[in-house]
Steps between C-alpha positions, in 0.01 A plus 500: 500500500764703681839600326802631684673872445735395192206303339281818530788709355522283189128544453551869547813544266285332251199722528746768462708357220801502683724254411533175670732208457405138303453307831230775681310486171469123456406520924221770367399244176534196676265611812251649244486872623705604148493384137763544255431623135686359211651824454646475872252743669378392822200619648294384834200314509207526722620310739871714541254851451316354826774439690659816441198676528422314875852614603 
């Protein structure tokens, strides 16, 4: 799977817990490489760690 520079930067704002807006977290949700806590944390999976990590 290949993502393009603002998808990457999402994933990287939300390792970093910088915040992002509703739309680049339900992106990160929806393509499974973040999940979203009931409290409103998000945090990457796997599968976002991987592609961050092969970047």
């Amino acid at each position: 799977m290949t993502i393009d520079t603002d998808q990457r930067r999402v994933l990287r704002d939300i390792d970093a817990t910088t915040p992002i807006s509703e739309s680049e977290i339900d992106w990160a949700v929806n393509a499974g490489y973040a999940v979203l806590a009931e409290d409103g944390d998000i945090d990457l999976t796997q599968a976002g760690r991987a592609l961050l990590d092969a970047a």
